[in-house]
Residue frames as a rotation matrix with the C-alpha (Angstrom) as fourth column:
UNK 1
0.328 -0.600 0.729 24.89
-0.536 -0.754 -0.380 -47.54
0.778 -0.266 -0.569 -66.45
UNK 2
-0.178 -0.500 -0.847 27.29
0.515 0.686 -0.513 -49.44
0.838 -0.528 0.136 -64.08
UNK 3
0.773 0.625 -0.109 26.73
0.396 -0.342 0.852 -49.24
0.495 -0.702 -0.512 -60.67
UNK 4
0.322 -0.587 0.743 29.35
-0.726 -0.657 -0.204 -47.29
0.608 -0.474 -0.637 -57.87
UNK 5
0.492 -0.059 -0.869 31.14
0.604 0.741 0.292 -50.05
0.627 -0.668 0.401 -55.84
UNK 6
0.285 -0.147 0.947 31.54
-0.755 -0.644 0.127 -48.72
0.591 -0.751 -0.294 -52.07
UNK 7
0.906 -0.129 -0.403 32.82
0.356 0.747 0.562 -51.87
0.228 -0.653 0.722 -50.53
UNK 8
0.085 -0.945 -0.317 36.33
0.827 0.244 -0.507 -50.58
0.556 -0.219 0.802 -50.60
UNK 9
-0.004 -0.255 0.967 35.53
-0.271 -0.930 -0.246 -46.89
0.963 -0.263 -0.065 -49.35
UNK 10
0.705 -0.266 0.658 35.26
-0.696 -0.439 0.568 -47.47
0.138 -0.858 -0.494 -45.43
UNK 11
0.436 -0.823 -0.365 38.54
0.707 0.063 0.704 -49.76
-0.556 -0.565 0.609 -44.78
UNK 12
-0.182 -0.844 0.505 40.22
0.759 -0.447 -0.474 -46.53
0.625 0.297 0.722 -47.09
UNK 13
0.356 0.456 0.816 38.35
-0.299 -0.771 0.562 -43.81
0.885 -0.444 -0.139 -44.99
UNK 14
0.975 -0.217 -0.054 39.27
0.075 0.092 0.993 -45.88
-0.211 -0.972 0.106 -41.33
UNK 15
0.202 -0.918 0.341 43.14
0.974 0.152 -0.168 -46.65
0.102 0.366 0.925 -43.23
UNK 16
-0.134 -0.737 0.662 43.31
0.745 -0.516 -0.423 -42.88
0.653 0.436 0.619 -43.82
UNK 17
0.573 -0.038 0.819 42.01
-0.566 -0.741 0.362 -41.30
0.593 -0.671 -0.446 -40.50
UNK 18
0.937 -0.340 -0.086 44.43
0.258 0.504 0.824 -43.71
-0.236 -0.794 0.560 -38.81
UNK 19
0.420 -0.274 0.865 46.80
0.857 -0.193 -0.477 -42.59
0.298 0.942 0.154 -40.98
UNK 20
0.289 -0.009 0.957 46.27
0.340 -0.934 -0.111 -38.93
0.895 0.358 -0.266 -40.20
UNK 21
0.948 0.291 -0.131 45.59
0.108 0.095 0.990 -39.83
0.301 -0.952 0.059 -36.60
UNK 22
0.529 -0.789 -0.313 49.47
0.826 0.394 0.403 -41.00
-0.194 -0.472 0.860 -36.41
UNK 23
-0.265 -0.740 0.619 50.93
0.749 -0.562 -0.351 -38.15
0.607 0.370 0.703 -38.35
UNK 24
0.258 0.190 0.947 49.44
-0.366 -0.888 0.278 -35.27
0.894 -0.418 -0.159 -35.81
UNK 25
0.928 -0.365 0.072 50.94
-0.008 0.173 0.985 -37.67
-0.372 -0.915 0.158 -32.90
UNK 26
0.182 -0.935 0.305 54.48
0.982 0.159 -0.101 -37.84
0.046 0.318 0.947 -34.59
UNK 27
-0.124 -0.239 0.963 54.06
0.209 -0.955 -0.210 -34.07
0.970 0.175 0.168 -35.37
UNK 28
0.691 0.467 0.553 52.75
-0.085 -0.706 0.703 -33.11
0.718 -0.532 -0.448 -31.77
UNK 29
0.870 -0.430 -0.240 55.23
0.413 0.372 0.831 -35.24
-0.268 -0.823 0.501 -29.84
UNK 30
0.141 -0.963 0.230 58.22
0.777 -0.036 -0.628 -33.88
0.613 0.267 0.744 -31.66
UNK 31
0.253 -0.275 0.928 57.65
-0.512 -0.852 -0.113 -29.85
0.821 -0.446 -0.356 -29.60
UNK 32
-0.672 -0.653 -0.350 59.12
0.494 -0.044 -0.868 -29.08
0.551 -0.756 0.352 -26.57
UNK 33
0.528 0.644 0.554 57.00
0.140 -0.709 0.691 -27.83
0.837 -0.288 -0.465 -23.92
UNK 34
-0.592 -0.592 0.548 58.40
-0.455 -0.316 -0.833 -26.04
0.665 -0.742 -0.082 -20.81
UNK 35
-0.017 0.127 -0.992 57.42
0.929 0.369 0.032 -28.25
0.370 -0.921 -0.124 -17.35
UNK 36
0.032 0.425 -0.905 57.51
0.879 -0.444 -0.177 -24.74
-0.477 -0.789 -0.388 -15.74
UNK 37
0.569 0.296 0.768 55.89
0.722 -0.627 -0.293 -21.32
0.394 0.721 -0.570 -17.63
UNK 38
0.952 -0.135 -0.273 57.68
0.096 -0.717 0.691 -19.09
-0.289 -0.684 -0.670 -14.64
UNK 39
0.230 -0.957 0.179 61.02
0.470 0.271 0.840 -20.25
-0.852 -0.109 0.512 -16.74
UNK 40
0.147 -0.083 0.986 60.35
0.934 -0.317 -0.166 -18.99
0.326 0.945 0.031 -19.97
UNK 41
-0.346 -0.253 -0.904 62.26
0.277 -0.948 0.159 -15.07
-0.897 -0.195 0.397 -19.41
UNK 42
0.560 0.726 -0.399 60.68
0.346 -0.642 -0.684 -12.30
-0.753 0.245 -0.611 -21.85
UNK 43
0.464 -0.471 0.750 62.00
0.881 0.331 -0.338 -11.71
-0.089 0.818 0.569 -25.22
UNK 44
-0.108 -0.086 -0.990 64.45
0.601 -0.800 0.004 -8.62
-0.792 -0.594 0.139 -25.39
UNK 45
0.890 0.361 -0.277 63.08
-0.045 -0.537 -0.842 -5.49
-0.453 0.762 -0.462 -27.35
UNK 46
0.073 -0.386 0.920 65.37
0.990 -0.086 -0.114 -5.04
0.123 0.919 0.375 -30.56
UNK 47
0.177 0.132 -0.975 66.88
0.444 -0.895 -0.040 -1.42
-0.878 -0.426 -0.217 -30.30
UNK 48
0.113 -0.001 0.994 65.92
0.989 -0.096 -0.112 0.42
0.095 0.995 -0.010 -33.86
UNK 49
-0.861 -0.357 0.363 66.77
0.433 -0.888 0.153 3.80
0.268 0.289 0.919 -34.79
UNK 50
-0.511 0.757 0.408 63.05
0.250 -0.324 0.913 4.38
0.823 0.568 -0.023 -35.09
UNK 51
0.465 0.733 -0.496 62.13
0.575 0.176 0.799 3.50
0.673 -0.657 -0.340 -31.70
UNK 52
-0.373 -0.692 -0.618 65.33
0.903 -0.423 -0.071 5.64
-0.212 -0.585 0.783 -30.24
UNK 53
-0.930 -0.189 -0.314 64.39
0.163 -0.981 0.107 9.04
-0.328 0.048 0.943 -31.84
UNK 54
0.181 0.930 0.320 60.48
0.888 -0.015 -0.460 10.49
-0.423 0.368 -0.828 -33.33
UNK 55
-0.967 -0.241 -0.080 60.68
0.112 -0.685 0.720 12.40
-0.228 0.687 0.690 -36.37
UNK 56
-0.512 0.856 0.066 57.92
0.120 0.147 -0.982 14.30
-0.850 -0.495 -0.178 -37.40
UNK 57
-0.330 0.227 0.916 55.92
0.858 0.477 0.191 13.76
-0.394 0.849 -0.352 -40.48
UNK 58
-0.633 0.218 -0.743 54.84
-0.147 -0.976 -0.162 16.84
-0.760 0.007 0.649 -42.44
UNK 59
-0.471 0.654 0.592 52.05
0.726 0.669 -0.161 16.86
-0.501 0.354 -0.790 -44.38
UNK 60
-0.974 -0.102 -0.202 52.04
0.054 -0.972 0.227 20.05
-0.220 0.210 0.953 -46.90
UNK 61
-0.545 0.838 0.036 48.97
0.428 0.241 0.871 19.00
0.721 0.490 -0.490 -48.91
UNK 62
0.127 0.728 -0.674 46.96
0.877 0.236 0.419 19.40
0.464 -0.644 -0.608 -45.42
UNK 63
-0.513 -0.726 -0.459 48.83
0.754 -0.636 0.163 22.53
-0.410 -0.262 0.873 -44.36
UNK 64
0.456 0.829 0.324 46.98
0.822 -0.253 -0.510 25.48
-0.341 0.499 -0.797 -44.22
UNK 65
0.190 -0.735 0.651 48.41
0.930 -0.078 -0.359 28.63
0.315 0.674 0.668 -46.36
């Protein structure tokens, strides 16, 4: 039975956490962070029917006779 050759596994293993290393700096540097949090202004609510009026649910089943 032929042995396993591991000579090539740690330059792929260092090759592919350098690799990974670069792609999560390319990916992290690409956001935008705000320089001051006191700028970021509060998202406005979304006016829905639902939240303008409250209808109420009946529930015969539960409803005594």
């Amino acid at each position: 039975m032929p042995q396993l050759d591991t000579s090539t596994w740690l330059p792929v293993i260092l090759s592919m956490l350098l690799a990974l290393f670069t792609l999560f700096q390319l990916k992290i540097s690409k956001h935008l962070y705000h320089s001051n949090p006191k700028m970021i202004t509060k998202p406005q609510k979304q006016q829905t029917p639902w939240n303008i009026t409250w209808t109420k649910i009946y529930l015969p089943l539960l409803q005594s006779q």
